[in-house]
Backbone bond lengths (Angstrom), bond angles and torsions (degrees), N, CA, C in turn:
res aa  C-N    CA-C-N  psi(-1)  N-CA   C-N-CA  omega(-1)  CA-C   N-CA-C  phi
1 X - - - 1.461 - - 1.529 111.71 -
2 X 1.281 127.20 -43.71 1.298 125.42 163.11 1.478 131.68 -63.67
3 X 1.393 108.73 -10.30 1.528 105.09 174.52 1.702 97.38 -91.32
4 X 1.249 129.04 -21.63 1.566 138.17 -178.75 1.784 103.27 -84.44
5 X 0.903 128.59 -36.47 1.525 126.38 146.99 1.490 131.11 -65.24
6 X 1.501 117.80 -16.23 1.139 102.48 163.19 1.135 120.64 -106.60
7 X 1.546 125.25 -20.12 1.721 132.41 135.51 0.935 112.90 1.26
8 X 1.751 107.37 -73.66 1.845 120.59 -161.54 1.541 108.29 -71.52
9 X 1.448 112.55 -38.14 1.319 105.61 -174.90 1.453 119.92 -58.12
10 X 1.717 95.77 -35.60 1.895 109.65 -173.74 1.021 89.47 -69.35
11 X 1.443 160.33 -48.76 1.438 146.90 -131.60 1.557 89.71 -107.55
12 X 1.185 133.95 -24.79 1.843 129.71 -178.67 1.314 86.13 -82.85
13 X 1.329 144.71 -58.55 1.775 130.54 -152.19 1.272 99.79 -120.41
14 X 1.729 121.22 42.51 1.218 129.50 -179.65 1.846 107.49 -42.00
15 X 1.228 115.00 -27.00 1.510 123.62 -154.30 1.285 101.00 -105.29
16 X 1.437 125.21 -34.96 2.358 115.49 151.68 1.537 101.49 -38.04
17 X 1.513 109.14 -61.91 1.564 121.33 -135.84 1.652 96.39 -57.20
18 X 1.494 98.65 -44.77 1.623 112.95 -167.67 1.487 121.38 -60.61
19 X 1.470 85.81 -34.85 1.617 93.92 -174.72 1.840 110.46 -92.60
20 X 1.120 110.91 -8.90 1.530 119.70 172.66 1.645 94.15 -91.13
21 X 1.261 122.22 -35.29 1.319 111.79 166.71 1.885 128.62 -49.58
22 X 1.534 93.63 -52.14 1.582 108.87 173.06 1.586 121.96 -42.91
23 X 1.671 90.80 -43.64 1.160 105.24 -163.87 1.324 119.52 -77.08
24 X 1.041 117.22 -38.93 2.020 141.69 153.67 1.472 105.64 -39.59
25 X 1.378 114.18 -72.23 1.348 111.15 -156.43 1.164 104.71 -112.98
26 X 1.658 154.10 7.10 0.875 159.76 163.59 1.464 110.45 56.72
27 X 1.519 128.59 -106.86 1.565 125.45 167.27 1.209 130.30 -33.49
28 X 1.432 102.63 -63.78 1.484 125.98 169.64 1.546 123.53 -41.51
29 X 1.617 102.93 -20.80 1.743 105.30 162.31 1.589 109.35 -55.87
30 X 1.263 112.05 -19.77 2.068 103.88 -179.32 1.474 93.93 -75.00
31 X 1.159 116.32 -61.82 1.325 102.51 -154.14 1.773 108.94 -82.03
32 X 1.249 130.07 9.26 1.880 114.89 155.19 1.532 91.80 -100.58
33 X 1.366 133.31 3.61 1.583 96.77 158.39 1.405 129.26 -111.31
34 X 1.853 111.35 3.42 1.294 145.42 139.19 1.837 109.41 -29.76
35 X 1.793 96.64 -68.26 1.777 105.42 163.15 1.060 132.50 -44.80
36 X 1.585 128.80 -46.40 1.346 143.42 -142.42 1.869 92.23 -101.63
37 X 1.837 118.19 -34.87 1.328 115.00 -178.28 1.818 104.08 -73.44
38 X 1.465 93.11 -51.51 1.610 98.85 -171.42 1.655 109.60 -46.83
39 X 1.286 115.74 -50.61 0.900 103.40 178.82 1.635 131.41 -88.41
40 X 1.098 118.05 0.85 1.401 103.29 -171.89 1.901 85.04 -100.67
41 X 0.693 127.30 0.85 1.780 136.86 177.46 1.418 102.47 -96.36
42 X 1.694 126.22 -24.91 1.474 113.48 -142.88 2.258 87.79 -129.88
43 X 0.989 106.47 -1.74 1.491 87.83 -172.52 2.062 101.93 -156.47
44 X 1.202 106.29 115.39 1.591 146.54 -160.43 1.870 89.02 -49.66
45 X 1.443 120.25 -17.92 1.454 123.98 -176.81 1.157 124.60 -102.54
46 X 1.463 106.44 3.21 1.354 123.60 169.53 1.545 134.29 -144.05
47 X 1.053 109.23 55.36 1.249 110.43 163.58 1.713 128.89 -89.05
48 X 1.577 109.79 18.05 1.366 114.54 173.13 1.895 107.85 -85.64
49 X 1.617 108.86 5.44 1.555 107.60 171.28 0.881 129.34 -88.34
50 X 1.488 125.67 111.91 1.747 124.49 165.87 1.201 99.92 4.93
51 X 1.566 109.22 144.00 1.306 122.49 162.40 1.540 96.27 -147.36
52 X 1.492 122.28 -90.55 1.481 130.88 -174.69 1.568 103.36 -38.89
53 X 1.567 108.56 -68.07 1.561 100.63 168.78 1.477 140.70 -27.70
54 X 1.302 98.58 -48.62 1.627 114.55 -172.16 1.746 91.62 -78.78
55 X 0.867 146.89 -66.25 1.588 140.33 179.82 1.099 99.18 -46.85
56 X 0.830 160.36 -62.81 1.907 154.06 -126.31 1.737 78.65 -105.03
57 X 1.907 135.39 -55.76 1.553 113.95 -159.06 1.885 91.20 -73.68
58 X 1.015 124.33 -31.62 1.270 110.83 168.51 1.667 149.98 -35.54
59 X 1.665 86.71 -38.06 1.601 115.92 -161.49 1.604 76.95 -90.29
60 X 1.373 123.80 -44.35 1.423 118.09 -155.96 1.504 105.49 -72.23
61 X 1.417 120.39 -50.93 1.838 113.60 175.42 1.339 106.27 -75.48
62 X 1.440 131.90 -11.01 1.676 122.19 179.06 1.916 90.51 -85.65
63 X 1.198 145.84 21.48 1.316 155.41 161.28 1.443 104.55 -96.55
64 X 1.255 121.54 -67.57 2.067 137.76 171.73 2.016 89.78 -40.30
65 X 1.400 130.44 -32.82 1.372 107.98 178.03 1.298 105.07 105.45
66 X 1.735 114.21 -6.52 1.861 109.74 -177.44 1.730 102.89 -96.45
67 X 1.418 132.75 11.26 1.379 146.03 162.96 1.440 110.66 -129.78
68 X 1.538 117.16 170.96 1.371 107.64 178.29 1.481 86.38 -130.62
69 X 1.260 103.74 132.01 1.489 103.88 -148.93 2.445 86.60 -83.84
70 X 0.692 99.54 -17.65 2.179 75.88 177.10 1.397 96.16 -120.63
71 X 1.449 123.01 65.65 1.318 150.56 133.44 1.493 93.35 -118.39
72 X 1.196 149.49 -78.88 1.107 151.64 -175.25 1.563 99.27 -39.47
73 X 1.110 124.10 -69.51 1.316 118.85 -169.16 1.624 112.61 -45.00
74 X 1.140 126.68 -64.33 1.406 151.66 161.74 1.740 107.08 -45.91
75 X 0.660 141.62 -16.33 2.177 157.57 146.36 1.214 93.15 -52.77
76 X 1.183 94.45 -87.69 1.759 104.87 -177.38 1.395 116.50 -46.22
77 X 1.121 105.05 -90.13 1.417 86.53 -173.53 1.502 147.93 -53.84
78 X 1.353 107.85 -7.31 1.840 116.28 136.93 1.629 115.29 -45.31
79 X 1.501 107.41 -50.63 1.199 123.59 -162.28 1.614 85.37 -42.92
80 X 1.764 106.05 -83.83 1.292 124.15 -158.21 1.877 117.71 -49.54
81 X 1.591 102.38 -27.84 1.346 99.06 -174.65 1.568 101.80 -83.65
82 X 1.441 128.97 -2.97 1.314 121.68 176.97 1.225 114.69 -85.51
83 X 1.508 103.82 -47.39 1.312 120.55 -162.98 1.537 102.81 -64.68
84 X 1.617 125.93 -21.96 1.539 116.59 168.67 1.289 109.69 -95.55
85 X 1.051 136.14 -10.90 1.450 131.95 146.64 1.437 126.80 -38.80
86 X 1.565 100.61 -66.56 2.083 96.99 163.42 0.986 111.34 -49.20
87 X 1.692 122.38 -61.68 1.558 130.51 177.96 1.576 108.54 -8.49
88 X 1.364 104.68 -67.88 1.887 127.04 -162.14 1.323 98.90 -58.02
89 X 1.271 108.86 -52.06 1.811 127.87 -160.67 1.593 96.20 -71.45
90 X 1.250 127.34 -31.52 1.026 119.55 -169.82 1.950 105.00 -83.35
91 X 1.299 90.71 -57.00 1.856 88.83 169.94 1.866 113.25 -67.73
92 X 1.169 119.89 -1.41 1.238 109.29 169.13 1.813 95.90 -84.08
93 X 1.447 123.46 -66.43 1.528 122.05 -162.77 1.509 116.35 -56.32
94 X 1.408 92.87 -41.86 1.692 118.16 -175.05 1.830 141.94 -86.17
95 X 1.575 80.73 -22.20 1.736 102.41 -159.61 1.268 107.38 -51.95
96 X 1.420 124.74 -64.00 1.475 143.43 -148.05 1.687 85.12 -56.51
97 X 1.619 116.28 -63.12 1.566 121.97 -146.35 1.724 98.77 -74.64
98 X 1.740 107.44 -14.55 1.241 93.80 176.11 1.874 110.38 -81.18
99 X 1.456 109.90 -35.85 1.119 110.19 174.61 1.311 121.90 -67.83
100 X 1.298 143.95 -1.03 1.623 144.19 160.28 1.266 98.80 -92.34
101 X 1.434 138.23 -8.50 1.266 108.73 -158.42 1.895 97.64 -104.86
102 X 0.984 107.12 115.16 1.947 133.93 -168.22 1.039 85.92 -37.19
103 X 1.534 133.46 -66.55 1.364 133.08 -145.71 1.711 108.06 -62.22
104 X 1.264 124.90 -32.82 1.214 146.18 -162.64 1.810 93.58 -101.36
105 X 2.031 114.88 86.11 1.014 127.48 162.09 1.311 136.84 -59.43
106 X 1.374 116.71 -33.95 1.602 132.10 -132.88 2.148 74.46 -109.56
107 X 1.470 139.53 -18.63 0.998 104.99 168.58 1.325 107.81 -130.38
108 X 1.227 129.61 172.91 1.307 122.64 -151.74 1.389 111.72 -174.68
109 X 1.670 126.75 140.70 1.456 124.82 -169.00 1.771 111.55 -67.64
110 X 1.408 119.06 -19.17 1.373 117.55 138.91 1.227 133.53 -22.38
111 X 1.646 108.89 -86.98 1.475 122.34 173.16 1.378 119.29 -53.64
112 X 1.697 126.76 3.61 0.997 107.51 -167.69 1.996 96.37 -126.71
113 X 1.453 94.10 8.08 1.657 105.15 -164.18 1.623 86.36 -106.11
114 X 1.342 102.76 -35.06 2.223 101.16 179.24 1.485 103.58 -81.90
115 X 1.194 134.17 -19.16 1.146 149.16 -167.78 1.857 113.00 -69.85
116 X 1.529 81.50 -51.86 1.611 113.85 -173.84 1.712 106.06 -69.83
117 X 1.700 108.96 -63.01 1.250 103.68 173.08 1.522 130.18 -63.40
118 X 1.828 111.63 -1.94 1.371 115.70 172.25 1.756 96.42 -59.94
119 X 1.629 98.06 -64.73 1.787 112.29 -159.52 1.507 85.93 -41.81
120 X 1.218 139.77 -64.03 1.586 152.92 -158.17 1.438 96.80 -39.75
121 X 0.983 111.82 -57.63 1.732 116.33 178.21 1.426 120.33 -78.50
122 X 0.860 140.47 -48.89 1.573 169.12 -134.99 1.845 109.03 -106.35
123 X 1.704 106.43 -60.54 1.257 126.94 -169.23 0.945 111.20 55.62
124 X 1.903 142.19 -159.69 1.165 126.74 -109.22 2.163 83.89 -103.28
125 X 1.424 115.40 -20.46 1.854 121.02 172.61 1.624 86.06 -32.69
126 X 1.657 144.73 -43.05 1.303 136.31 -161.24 1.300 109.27 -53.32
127 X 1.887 113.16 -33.84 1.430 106.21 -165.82 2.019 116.30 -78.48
128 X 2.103 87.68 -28.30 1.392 97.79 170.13 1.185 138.63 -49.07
129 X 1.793 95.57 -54.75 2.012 113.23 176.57 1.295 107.30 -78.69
130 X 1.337 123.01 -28.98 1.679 94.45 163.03 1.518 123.91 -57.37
131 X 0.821 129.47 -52.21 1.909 135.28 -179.20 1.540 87.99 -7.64
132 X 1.486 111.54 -61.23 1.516 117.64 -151.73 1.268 129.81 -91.46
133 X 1.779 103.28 11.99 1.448 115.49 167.87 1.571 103.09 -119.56
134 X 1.548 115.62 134.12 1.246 108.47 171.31 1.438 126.03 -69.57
135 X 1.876 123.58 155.83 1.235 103.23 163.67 2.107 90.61 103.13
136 X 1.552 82.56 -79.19 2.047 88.88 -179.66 1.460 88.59 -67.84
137 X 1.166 146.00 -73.43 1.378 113.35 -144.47 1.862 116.95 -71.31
138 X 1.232 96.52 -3.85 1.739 84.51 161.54 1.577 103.59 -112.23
139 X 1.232 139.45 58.31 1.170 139.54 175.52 2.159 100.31 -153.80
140 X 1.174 93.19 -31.24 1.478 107.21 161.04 1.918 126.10 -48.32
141 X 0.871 96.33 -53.26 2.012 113.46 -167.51 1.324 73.67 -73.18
142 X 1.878 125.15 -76.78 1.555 121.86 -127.80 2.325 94.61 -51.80
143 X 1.909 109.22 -56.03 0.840 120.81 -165.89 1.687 95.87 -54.05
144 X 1.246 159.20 -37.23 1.570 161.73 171.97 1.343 100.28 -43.39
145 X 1.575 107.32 -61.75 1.323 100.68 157.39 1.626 153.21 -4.15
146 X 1.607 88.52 -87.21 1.456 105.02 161.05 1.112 128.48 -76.35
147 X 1.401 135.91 -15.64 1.471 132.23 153.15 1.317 145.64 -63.43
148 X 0.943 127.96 -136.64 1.071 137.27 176.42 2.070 127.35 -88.97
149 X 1.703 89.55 -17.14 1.678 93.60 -163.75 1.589 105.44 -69.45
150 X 1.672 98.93 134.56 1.831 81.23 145.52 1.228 140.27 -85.27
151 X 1.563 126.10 163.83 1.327 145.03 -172.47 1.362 112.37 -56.45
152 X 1.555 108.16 -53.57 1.380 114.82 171.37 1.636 117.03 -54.98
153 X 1.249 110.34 -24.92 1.762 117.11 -176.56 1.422 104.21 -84.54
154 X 1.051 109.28 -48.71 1.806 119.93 -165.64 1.456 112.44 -76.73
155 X 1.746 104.07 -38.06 2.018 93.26 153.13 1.501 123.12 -46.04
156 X 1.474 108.90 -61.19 1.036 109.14 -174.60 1.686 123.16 -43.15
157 X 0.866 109.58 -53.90 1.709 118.46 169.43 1.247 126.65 -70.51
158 X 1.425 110.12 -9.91 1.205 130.42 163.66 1.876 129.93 -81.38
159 X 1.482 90.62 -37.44 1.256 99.24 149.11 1.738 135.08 -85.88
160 X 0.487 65.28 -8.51 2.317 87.40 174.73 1.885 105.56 -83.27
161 X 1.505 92.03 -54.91 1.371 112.46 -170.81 1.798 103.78 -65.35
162 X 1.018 114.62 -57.47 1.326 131.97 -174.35 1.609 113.09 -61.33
163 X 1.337 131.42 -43.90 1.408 155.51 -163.22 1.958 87.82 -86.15
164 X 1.064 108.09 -78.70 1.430 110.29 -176.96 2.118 108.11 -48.16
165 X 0.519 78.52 -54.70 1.848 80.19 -176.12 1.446 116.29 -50.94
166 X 1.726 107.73 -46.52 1.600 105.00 -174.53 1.950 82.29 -82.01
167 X 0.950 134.75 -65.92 1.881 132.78 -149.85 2.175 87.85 -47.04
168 X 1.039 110.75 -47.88 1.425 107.03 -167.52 1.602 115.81 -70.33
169 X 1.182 110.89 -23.30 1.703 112.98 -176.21 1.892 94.23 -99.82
170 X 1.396 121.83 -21.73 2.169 96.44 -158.73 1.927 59.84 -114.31
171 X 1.129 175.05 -72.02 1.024 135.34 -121.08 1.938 91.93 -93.78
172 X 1.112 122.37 -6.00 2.092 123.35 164.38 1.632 90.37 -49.93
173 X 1.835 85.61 -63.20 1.288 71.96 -179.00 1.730 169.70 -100.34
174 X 1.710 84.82 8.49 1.366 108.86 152.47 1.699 137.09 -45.85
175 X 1.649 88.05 -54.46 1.387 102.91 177.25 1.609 123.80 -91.31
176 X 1.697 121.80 0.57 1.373 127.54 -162.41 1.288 98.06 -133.48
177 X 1.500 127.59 -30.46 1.651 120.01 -153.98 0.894 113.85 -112.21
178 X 1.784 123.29 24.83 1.694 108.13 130.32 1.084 109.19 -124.24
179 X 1.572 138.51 72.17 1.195 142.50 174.62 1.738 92.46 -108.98
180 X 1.377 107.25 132.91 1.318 110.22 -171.11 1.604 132.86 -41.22
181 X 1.122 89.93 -26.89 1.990 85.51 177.78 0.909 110.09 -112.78
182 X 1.793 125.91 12.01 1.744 99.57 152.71 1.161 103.73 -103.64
183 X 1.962 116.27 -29.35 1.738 104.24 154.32 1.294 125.02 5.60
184 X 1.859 92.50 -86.72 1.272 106.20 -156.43 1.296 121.52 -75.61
185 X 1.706 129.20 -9.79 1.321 165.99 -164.09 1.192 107.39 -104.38
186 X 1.499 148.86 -11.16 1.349 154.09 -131.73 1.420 94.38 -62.22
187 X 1.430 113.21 -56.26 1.608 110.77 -167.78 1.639 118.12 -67.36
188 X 1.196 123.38 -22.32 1.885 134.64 145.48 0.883 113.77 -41.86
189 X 1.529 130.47 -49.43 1.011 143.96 -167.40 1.823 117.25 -78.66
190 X 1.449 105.87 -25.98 1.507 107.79 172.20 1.544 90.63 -85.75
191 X 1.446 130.32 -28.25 1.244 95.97 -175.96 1.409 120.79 -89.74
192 X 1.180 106.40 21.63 1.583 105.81 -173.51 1.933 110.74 -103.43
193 X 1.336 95.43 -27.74 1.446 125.45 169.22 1.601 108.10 -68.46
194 X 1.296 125.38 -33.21 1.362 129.99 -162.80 1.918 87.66 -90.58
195 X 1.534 118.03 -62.73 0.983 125.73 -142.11 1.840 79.01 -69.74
196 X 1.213 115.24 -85.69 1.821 107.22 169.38 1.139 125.45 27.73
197 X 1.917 101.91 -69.15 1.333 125.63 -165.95 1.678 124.51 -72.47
198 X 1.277 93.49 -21.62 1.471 125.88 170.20 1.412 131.63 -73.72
199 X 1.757 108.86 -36.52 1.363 121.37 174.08 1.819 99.49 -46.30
200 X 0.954 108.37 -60.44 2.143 97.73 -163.81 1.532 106.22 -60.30
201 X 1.349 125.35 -13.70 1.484 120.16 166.60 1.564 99.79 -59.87
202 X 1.659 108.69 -74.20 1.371 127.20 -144.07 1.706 84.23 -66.34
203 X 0.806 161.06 -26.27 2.010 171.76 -160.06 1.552 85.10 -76.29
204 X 1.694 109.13 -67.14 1.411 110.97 -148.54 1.889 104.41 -83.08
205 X 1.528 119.71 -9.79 0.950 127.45 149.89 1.711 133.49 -57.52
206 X 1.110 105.25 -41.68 1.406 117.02 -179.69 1.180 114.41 -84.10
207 X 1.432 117.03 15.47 1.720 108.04 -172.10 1.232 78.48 -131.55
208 X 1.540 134.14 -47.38 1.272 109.86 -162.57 1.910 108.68 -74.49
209 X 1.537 119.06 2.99 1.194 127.72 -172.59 1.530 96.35 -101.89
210 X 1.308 122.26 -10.39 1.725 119.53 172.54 1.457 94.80 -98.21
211 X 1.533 131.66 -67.96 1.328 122.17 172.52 1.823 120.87 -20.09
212 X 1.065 112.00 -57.79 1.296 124.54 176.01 1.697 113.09 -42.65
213 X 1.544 86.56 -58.21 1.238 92.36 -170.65 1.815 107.85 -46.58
214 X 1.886 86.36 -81.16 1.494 88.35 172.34 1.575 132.47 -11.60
215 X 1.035 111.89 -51.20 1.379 143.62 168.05 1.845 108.98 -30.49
216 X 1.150 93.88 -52.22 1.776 100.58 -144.55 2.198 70.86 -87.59
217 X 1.485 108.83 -61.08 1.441 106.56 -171.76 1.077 88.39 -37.65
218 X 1.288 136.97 -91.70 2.125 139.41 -135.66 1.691 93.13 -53.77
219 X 1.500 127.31 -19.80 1.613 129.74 178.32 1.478 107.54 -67.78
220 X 1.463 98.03 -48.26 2.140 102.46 -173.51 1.399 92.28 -69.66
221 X 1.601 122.04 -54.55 1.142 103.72 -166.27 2.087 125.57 -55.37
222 X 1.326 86.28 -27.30 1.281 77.70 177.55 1.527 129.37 -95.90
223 X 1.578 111.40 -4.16 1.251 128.17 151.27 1.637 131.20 -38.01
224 X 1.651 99.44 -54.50 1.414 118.23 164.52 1.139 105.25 -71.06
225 X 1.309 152.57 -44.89 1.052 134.07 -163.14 1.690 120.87 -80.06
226 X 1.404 110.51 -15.68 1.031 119.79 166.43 1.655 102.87 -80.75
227 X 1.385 136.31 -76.07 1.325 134.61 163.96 1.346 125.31 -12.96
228 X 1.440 114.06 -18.76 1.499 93.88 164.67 1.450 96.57 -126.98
């Protein structure tokens, strides 16, 4: 419970933590937020790590002059295009035995059969628009992985995907996140970034909950129509 309270606190005053970070370790701030991208991008057990937050409080003190904000940009986004690289590699070597194995809930030959028919529809834009939903974009690469995509395809979008996501959230927040009222608001402000990030879930929820629907009606209807 205390490592989940101090989680929440870092991710509400993401922009103290960072800048008490700078200030501690000076250089070495690239490389734990090098860690914190790679991995919450690069491994299926962590996607409870800052991501949108940590780019945007980044962009905002690499503005104050204690980061240089396209070293940061260019960090990161190595970070992110690596970190879905293992991701892939890992659900390509690993996926299947992780998905039979019972003990291991959170993935499942389900998630990886809705997953599949997204890419089916969608194609490789799946690896792009995930970046920008949490949760899917580290659940995105591993499932590429285990399917069907190639490597040569899934870089590519991986680098597109990866490059666009960190330049759009640390230069937000370069150029937006010390303007006084999200300044002073910072923690509103992660939740406004979080909730944001969420809209293309709750979108892609509500259609597949009208589809359904539709679904089950055009079923009665054609139930009765056979019945009589």
């Amino acid at each position: 419970m205390d490592a989940i309270k101090w989680l929440i606190d870092f991710v509400l005053h993401i922009d103290t933590h960072l800048t008490e970070l700078v200030t501690d370790y000076g250089m070495l701030t690239y490389g734990v937020l090098f860690a914190v991208i790679f991995a919450e991008t690069g491994f299926v057990v962590t996607p409870f790590l800052p991501g949108d937050s940590l780019l945007f409080a980044a962009g905002a003190i690499a503005a104050l002059g204690s980061l240089n904000i396209w070293l940061i940009v260019g960090v990161l986004a190595i970070a992110a295009i690596v970190g879905d690289t293992a991701n892939y590699w890992i659900g390509h070597f690993f996926g299947h035995k992780l998905v039979d194995n019972p003990r291991i809930r959170f993935i499942n030959q389900d998630h990886i059969d809705k997953t599949e028919k997204f890419y089916a529809k969608h194609g490789g834009k799946t690896i792009i628009l995930a970046r920008f939903v949490p949760i899917v974009r580290t659940f995105a690469p591993f499932v590429a992985g285990v399917g069907t995509m190639h490597y040569e395809k899934f870089l590519l979008y991986n680098v597109i995907g990866g490059s666009l996501w960190v330049a759009i959230f640390t230069l937000g927040g370069y150029f937006f996140g010390n303007m006084s009222i999200i300044k002073n608001n910072f923690h509103y402000t992660i939740f406004v970034i979080i909730g944001l990030s969420l809209v293309p879930l709750a979108y892609e929820y509500i259609q597949n909950k009208r589809h359904s629907k539709v679904q089950g009606v055009d079923q009665a209807v054609l139930e009765n129509v056979v019945n009589e």
